[in-house]
C-alpha positions, -999 to +999 in steps of 0.1 A: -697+227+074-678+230+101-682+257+078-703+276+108-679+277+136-663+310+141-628+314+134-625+339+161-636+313+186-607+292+180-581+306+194-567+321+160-556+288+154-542+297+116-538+259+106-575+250+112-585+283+094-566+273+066-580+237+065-611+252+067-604+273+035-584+244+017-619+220+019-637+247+011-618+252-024-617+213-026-657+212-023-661+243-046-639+228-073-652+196-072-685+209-081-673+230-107-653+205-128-664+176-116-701+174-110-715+197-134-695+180-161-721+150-153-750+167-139-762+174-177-739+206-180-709+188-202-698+218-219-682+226-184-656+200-198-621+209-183-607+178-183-569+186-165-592+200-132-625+174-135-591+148-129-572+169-100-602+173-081-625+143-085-623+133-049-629+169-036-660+156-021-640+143+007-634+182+016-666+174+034-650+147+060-625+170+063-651+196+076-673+176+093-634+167+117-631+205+124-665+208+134-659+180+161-632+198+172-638+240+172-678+231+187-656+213+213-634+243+224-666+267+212-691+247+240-664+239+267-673+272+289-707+275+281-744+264+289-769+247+270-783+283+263-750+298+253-741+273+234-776+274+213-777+312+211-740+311+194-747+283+172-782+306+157-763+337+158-735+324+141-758+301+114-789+319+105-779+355+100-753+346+069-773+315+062-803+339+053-786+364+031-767+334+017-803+318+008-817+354-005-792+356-028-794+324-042-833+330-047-829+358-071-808+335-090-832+307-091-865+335-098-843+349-127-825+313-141-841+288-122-857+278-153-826+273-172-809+247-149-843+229-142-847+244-106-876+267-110-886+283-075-913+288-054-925+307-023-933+279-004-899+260-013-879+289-006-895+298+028-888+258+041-855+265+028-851+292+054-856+267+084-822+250+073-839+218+075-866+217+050-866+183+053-889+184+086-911+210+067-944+194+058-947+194+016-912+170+005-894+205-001-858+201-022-826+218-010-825+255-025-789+244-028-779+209-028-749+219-006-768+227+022-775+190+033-743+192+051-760+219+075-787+189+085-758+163+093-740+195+115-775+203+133-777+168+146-742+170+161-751+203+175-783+183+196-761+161+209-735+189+224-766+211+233-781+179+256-750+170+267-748+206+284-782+205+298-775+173+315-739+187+326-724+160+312-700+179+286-668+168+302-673+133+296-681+138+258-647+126+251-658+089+269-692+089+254-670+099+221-651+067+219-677+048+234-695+054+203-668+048+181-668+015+196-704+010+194-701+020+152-669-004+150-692-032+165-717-024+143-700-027+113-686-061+120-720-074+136-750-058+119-737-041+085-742-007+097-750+019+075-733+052+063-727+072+092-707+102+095-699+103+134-668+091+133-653+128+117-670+144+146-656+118+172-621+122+160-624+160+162-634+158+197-603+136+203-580+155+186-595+185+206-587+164+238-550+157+220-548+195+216-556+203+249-544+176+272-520+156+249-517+122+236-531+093+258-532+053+252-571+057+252-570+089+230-547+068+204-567+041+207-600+064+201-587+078+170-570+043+159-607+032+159-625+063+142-596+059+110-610+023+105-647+035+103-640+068+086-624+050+058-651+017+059-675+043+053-653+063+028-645+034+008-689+020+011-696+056-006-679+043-036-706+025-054-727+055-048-701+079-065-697+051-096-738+048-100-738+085-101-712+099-124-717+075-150-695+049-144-663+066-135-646+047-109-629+058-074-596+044-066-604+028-025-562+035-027-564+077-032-596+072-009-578+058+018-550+083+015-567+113+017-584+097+049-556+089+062-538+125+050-562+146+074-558+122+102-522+128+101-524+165+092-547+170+125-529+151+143-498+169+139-519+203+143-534+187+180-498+181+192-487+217+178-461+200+159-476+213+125-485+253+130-498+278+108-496+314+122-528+335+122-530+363+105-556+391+096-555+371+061-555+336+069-581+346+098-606+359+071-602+333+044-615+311+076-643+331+085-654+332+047-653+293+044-691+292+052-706+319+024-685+305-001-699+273+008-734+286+012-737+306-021-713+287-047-733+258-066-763+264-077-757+302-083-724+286-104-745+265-121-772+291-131-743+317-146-725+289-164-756+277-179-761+312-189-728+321-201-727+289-222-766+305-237-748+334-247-717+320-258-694+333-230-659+318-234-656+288-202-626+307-186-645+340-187-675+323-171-651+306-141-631+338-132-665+364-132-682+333-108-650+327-085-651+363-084-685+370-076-688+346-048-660+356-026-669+392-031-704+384-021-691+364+004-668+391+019-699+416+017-722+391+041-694+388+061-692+424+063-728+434+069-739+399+089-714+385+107-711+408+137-745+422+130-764+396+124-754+380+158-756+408+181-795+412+165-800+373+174-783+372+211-802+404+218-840+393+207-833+359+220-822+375+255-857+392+251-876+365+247-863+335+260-872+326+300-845+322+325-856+293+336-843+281+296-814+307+302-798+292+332-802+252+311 
C-alpha cells in the first residue's frame, strides 16, 4: 500500500497525498459494493455504486506506483539500516493495532462471516507475512496481501543500499522493465506487479531530474506491461464475480489515467498544495486500508441479522474506520516509531548499523 510510506517524508507533496487517499476510497468502495455483493453477502446490493466502482481494484496499481516513487525519495539519503528501521517503524506499530482491532471483530463475529479466529492464526498474522509462517495461515484480512507484494520491493531497495548501488536503481529499473517486456513476448510471463514500482521510480527520476529520452522510453515500456498484466487479470476477475465481465477499454484507461496524472505531477505541471488536511487524509490512507474489510463485512453482516437499514450500516462503518483510523494515528504514528528506532538502536550491532 504504498499505503506505508509517510506522508511527511514526501516533501508535503499534496497531489501524491491525495492520490494516496483517492485509491484508498477507490479500494474501500470497491469492496463495499462490489465484492461483498458477490462474496455471499447480496443483500449489500446497491446497484448505482457496485457499477461506479467495479474497477476500484485498480486503486491497488495506483498504490503500488506511489510506493515506487515516495520509497525512492524516502531511501535516497539513507543506509541499508535506516532505511529498514523506517520502513518497521513506520509499518508494524499501526499495522499491530490495526490487526488487534480487527481480532476483536473476528473473536466476537468471526463466526457470522465464516472467519472464525484462532490464536495461532492471529499471532502469524502479526509477522505481516503469514505466509512464511509454518501451519498454511489465512490473511486476518484479505487486504493485507498487498503488504507481502510491498515487503518484496522493500528487499530489493534494502540490498540495493547495502551493496551501495541505490543510485543506479533507476538503470537496474528499466533494465528490468526490459527484461519483463522480453518476457512477455518470449516466455508468457506471468502476473507481475514490478512494473508500478518501476514507473514510480522513473517518475521519481522525472520529478527530480526531468524528462530524459531513456526515462520516456522507461515509462513508454512499463505502460505496455502494466496494462498486459491489467488486461491478463481479467479472466481472473470474470471467474470470480460470477461472470460479470471487465471492459479491457475502461482497463486500459484507467492505466493509462494514472500514468498521465503522475506524469504531469513528476513535471510539477499538475500540483496540489499541501495542507494540514490534505496532509492527514495521506497519512490515514494506510489504517483505513488496514482495518476496513473484514471489520466492514462483520458489522454489515450484523446489521443485516438485526435488521439495520443498509445506509445506516454504511455511514456508522465509514464512520468508524476513519475515526479509528485517526485514533491509531494519533496514539501510534509518532509513538509507535520512536519505541521501534529506539529498541532497535539497542539491540542491533554497529557492524549491521553502519550496512
Amino acid at each position: 500500500m504504498t499505503l506505508e510510506t509517510s506522508p511527511q517524508n514526501s516533501q508535503k507533496i499534496g497531489s501524491i497525498n491525495t492520490l494516496r487517499f483517492i485509491a484508498a476510497m477507490f479500494v474501500l468502495f470497491y469492496h463495499f459494493t462490489f465484492v461483498f455483493y458477490y462474496a455471499k453477502t447480496t443483500h449489500i446490493d446497491i446497484p448505482f455504486l457496485r457499477d461506479m466502482f467495479q474497477y476500484g481494484y485498480l486503486g491497488v496499481e495506483l498504490f503500488f506506483i506511489i510506493s515506487g516513487f515516495v520509497i525512492c525519495l524516502s531511501a535516497e539519503h539513507r543506509n541499508g539500516y535506516g532505511f529498514l528501521k523506517s520502513r518497521i517503524g513506520r509499518l508494524y506499530p499501526i499495522f499491530w493495532a490495526s490487526a488487534i482491532i480487527t481480532g476483536i471483530f473476528l473473536v466476537f463475529g468471526g463466526n457470522i462471516i465464516n472467519a472464525p479466529l484462532t490464536l495461532d492464526r492471529f499471532l502469524a498474522n502479526l509477522t505481516m507475512v503469514p505466509q512464511i509462517v509454518p501451519g498454511n495461515f489465512t490473511l486476518l484480512d484479505p487486504s493485507y496481501w498487498t503488504l507481502a507484494v510491498e515487503i518484496k520491493f522493500y528487499f530489493v531497495v534494502f540490498l540495493l543500499l547495502i551493496l551501495k548501488q541505490f543510485k543506479r536503481i533507476e538503470l537496474l529499473a528499466i533494465l528490468s522493465s526490459v527484461g519483463i517486456t522480453l518476457g512477455i513476448v518470449f516466455a508468457d510471463m506471468p502476473i507481475t506487479w514490478a512494473s508500478y514500482f518501476i514507473s514510480g521510480i522513473i517518475f521519481y527520476k522525472v520529478y527530480k531530474n526531468g524528462l530524459t529520452n531513456w526515462r520516456i522510453f522507461g515509462l513508454c515500456n512499463t505502460l505496455f506491461i502494466s496494462i498486459y498484466f491489467a488486461l491478463a487479470r481479467i479472466p481472473h476477475q470474470v471467474a470470480n464475480f460470477q461472470g460479470t465481465q471487465f471492459s479491457p477499454a475502461v482497463i486500459t484507461v484507467y492505466i493509462l489515467g494514472f500514468y498521465i496524472l503522475f506524469l504531469l505531477i513528476s513535471l510539477n505541471t499538475f500540483r496540489i498544495p499541501n495542507n494540514k488536511y490534505i496532509n492527514l487524509l495521506g497519512i490515514l490512507t494506510y489504517p483505513l486500508y488496514l482495518l476496513h474489510q473484514q471489520i466492514a463485512r462483520v458489522w454489515f453482516s450484523y446489521g443485516y441479522l438485526k435488521d439495520i437499514p443498509l445506509l445506516i450500516s454504511f455511514v456508522i462503518v465509514i464512520a468508524f474506520i476513519f475515526i479509528m483510523s485517526y485514533i491509531i494515528h494519533r496514539l501510534f504514528e509518532r509513538h509507535g516509531r520512536v519505541f521501534i528506532d529506539r529498541t532497535l538502536d539497542r539491540v542491533t550491532p554497529k557492524f549491521i548499523k553502519n550496512l
